[in-house]
N, C-alpha and C positions, 0 to 999 in steps of 0.2 A: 504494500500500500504506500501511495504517493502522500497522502495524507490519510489520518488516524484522530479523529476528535470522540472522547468517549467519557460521558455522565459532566456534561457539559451544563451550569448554572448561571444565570446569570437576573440579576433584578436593577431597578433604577428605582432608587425613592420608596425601597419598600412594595414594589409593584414587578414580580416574578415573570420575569418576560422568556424563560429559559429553563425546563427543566429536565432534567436528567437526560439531555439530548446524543446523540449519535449519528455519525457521521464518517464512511469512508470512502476512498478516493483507490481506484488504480492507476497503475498508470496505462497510458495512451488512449483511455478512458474520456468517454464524456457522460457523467452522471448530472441526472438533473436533481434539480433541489424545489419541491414543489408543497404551495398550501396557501390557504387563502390569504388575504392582507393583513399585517399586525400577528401570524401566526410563529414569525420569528426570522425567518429565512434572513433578511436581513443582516439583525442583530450577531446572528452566528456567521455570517461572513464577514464581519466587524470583529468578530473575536477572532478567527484565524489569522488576521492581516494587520492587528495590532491596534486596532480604533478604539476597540470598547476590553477593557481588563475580564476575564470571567471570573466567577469567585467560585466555584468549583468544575473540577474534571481536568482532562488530559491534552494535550495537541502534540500530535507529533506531525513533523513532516520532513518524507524521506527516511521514515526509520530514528529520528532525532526528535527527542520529548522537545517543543521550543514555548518561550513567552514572548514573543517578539510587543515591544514596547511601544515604535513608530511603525507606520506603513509603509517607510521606508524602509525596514526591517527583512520585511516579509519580501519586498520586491527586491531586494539583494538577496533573497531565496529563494527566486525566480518565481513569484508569486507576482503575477498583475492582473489588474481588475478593471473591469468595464463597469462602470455603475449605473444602475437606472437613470437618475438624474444627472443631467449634464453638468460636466465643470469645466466648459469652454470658457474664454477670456476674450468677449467679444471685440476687444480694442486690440488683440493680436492676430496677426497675420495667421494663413493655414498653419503655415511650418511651425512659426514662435510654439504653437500649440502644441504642435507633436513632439516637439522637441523640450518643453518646458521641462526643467528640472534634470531634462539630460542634454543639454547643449554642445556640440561638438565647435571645440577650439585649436586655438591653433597656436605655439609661442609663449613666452612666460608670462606675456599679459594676460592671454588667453581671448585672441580676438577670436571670434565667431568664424566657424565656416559656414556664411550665409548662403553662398551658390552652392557646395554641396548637399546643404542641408534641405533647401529648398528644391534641389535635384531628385533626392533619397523621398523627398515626402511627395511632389508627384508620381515618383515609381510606385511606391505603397498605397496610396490613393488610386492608380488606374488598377493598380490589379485587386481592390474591393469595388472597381466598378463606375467610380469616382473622377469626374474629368475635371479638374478645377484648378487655379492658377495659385500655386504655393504662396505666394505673395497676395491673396486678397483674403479682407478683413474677415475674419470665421464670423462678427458677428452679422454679416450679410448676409449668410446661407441660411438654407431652411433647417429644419430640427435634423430631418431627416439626413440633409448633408451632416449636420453636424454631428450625428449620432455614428456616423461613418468614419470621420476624423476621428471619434475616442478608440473604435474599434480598431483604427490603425497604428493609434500612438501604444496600445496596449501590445499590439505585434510588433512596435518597434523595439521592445525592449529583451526579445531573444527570450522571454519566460519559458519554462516548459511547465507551467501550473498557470491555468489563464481562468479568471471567473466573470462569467459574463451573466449581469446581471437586468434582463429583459431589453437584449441588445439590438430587435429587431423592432420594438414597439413604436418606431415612427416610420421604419423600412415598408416598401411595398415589393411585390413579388421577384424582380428581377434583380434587386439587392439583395433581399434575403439569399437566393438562390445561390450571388454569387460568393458572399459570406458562406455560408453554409459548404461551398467546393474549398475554401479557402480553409475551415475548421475542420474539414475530414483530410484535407493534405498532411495539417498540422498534426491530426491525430495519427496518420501513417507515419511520421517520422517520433511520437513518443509522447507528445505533448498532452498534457491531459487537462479535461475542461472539469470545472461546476456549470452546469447549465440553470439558469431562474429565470424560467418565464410561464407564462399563464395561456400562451399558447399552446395546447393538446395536439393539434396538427403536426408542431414542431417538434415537441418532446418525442412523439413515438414514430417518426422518420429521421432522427438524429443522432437520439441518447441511446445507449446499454443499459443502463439503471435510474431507478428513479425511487429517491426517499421524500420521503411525503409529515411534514409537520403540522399540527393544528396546536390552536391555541398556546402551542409555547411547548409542546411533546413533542418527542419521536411517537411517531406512527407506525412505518414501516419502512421496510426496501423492495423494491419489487422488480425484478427482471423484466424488462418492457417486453420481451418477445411472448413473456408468457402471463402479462395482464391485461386488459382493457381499461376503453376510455371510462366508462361505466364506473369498474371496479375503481378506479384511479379519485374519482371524482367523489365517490362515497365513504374513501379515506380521509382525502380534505375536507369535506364538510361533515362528516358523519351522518349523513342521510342519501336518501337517494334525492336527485335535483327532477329526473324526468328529461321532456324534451329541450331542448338549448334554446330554440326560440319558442318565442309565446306564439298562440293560434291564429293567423293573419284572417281576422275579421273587421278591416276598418274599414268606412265607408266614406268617400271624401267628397266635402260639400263641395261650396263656391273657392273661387280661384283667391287665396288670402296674399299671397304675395307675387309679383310678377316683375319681371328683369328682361330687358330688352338691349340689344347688342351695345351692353355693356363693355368696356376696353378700358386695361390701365397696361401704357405701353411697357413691355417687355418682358408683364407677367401674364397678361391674358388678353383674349382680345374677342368681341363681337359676340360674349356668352349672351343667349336667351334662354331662358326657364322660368319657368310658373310652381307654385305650391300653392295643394289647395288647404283649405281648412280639416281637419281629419286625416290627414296622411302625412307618410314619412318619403321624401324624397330624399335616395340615398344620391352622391356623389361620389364617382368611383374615377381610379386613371394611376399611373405609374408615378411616384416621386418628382415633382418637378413639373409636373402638369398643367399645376394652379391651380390647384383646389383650396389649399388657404387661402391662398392671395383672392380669389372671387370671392370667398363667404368671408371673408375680414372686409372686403369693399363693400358689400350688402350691408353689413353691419356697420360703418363708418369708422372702422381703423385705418383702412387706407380711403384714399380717394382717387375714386373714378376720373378719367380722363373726358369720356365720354360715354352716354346709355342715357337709360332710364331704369325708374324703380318704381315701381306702383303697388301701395297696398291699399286693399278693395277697392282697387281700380281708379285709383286717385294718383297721380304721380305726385311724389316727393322727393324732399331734398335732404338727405340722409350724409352730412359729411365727416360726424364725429360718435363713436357711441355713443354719448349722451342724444344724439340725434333717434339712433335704433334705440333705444330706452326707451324715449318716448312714444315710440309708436307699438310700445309693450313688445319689445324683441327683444332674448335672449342671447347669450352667445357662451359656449363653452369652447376655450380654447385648443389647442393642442398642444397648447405649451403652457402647463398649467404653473410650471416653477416660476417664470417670470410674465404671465399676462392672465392669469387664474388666480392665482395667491398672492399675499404680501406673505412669504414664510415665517416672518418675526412675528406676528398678529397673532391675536390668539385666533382659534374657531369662533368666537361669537363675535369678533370682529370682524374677521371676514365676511361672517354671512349676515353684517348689519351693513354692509359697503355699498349692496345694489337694494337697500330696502330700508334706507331711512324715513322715505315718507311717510313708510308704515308703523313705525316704532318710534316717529317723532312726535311735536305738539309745537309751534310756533319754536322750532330751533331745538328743543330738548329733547334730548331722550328717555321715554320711558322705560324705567327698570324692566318693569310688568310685560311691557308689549317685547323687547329684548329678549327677556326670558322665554316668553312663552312660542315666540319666532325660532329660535336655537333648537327650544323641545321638538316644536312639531318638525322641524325639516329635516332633525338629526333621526329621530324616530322613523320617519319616512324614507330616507336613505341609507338608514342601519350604517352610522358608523361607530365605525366604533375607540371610543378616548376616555380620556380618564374625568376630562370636565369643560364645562366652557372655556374656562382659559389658559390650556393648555396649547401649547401653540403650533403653527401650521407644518411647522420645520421636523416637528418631534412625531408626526402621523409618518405608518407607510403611503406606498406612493396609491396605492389603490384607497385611502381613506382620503388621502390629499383629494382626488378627483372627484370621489361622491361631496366631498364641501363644496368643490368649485361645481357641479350640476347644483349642490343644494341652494346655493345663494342666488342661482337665477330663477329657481321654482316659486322661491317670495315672493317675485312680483308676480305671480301668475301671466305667465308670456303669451301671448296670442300666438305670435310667433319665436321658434326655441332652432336655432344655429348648436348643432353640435359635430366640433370638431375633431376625430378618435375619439369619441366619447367614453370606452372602453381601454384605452392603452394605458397598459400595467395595472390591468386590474383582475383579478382573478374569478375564475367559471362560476364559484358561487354568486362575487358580486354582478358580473355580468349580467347573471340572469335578473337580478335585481332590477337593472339598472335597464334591460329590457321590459321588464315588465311595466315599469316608468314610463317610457318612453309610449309603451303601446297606451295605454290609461290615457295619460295627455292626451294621444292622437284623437282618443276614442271620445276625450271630454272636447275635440273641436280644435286644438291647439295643430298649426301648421309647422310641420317639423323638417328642419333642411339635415340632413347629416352625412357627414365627409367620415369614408373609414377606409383603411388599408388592407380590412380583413373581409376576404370574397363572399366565406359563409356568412359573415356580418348584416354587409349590405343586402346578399339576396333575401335572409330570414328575415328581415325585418323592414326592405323596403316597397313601399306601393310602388314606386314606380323608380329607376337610376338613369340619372344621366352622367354622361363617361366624358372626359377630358384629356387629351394628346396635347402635348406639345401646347398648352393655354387656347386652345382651343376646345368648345364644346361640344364635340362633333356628333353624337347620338345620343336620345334619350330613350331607353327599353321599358316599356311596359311590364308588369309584374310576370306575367303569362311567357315572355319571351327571356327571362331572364336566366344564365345560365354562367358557371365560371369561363367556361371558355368563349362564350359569347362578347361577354365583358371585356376580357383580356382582350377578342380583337380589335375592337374599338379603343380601348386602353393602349396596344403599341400601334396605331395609326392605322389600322384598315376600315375601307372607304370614308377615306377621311374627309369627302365632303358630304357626306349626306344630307340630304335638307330634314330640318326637325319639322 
């Protein structure tokens, strides 16, 4: 065993977030590490790598009991880590990025080798897939570039213990695919992975093993070749869930929002689409497409160049979210770290930030109404914390997300923008978080939503429209909807169809 973690403890504040856990590692191994949000997975990759101290149990890695103190520790142990959340440095260049903390110099001053460096990181960048100029700002690109950059700077580091921590969750098909050729090379030459992600598709076309934590326990280990999705999923949650999407019974009234050849140049251009009241229109297309960049213009974070916007057939002038606010529109980002959350905030701060009107009185805030807004949206969304003002930083990332849907359900949206509404959140919450989704549809609420995941869009949308290259080239009917349908539309074929 490459790594050996065994009767593993650990609490914060009195609050036992770890117990008696276990954990092993082969090598040239890719084992996943899988359970719902808050169930630990986390916290224990935090202990192997030196973040968080555990107060009882074992680690060995390589045969060698370690404590490693810093994470720089563990990564002079060939220990590197993908993390859920991004820790890009938006005012740095691609390379500065990949390179950060390992800089390659030159001389007893130790100048930089900028052209090398910047040489090395476009090489590692095209062969994940990645066409982009080592020299531009990281924080220009989308999540998903950027989620690509981490995945690369972790393979620049030579590790042969690499943890990747829901590495795929802003990826769409054609990146995943070429990551995924890039972690079985690695795994042929020794290199062994932690796999964490909440994707079931991914884990049992990838992994060898899968240990499964809940609540803060070991659970099990289980041979993927010889368990199911089923069996896998009643580990994690301790019950059976049923089917993954809810029953597609919505029925959609009048046309509530409408977009006409909209254009913001060089992110998208001449989209037309309609939503009506009661239905989920999914938005499907390959990384880079412009799928945020259209539903952040709908919603007035960016601004349109030229279109139109019409809700219930009234054209408006929508330049700033507070603009979509007012016309009772929602928006859930897909970058919940920095356009979804303030992380320092507590939760009841957050979810008072789109819903003072309703918890105020001539400027004040009611205690009463505060409280009683927290109860209901936190009940309703099942998350799960220790109090109101506990804060946004210290939630996993699937509890972070159900806050950021909770604080736009306040205002009760007429119309609700969701963007990966699901990324890094786990099968239990998922289905939650569908069931949501469908209820709204079903109380009349017109729903746009952008997702990277195929099963996603089809179980749950009335109707998808696909996007290539910022253009909107088709929109499919429920009846006609299919993964390989999508995909062709998704990499350009008959890219003009008239809608």
């Amino acid at each position: 065993m490459v790594i050996d973690m065994q009767h593993i403890d650990k609490s914060f504040t009195g609050n036992q977030v770890l117990k008696d856990v276990q954990f092993s590692l082969k090598k040239g191994e890719i084992h996943a590490l899988m359970g719902e949000n808050g169930a630990g997975k986390s916290t224990l990759v935090k202990i192997l790598t030196g973040i968080h101290q555990r107060d009882n149990g074992t680690v060995s890695v390589k045969g060698k009991e370690v404590t490693y103190k810093h994470p720089k520790d563990a990564e002079l142990d060939g220990i590197a880590v993908i993390h859920q959340e991004l820790n890009i440095l938006p005012e740095l260049t691609v390379a500065e990025n990949l390179f950060l903390g390992n800089e390659q110099t030159v001389g007893r001053f130790g100048w930089l080798k900028t052209k090398q460096m910047n040489r090395q990181a476009e090489e590692k960048l095209r062969e994940l897939g990645l066409d982009v100029k080592a020299t531009e700002r990281a924080g220009n690109l989308s999540v998903g570039k950027q989620q690509i950059i981490e995945i690369a700077k972790s393979l620049l580091t030579n590790a042969d213990i690499i943890i990747m921590d829901e590495p795929t969750a802003a990826l769409t098909g054609k990146e995943i695919s070429t990551l995924f050729k890039t972690v079985r090379d690695l795994q042929n030459k020794g290199v062994s992975f932690i796999y964490i992600s909440h994707r079931m598709e991914e884990i049992f076309s990838l992994c060898q093993r899968i240990t499964i934590l809940r609540d803060g326990e070991y659970v099990g280990t289980k041979v993927i070749s010889e368990t199911s999705f089923d069996e896998i999923v009643k580990m994690m949650v301790g019950r059976e869930l049923g089917g993954r999407f809810p029953d597609y019974d919505l029925t959609p009234g009048n046309t509530k929002l409408e977009v006409k050849e909209l254009t913001r140049q060089g992110e998208f251009e001449g989209a037309s689409l309609f939503v009506r009241e009661g239905e989920i229109l999914g938005i499907s297309g390959l990384m880079g497409a412009g799928r945020s960049e259209l539903v952040e213009t709908i919603f007035g974070y960016r601004r349109a160049d030229s279109g139109e916007i019409a809700i219930d057939g009234n054209i408006t002038s929508i330049k700033t979210p507070l603009d979509g606010i007012r016309q009772q529109m929602g928006f859930v980002s897909e970058d919940r770290k920095t356009k979804g959350l303030i992380v320092d905030f507590s939760i009841k701060d957050n979810l008072n930030i789109t819903n003072f009107s309703s918890i105020s009185k001539n400027g004040w805030i009611s205690n009463e109404k505060e409280m009683e807004l927290y109860h209901r949206l936190v009940k309703k969304l099942g998350v799960r914390l220790a109090g109101p003002n506990q804060t946004a930083k210290s939630l996993s990332g699937g509890n972070q997300q159900k806050v950021v849907i909770a604080k736009w359900l306040g205002l009760n949206p007429r119309i609700l923008i969701l963007d990966e509404p699901t990324r890094g959140v786990d099968v239990g919450a998922k289905k939650e978080i569908y069931m949501i989704m469908n209820e709204l549809a079903k109380a009349g609420v017109a729903i746009i939503m952008v997702s990277s995941e195929l099963p996603e869009i089809i179980g749950l949308s009335s109707r998808v429209a696909v996007m290539h290259e910022g253009r909107l080239i088709k929109t499919l009917e429920r009846d006609e909807l299919s993964e390989e349908g999508i995909m062709h539309y998704a990499t350009g074929g008959d890219k003009h169809v008239k809608q």
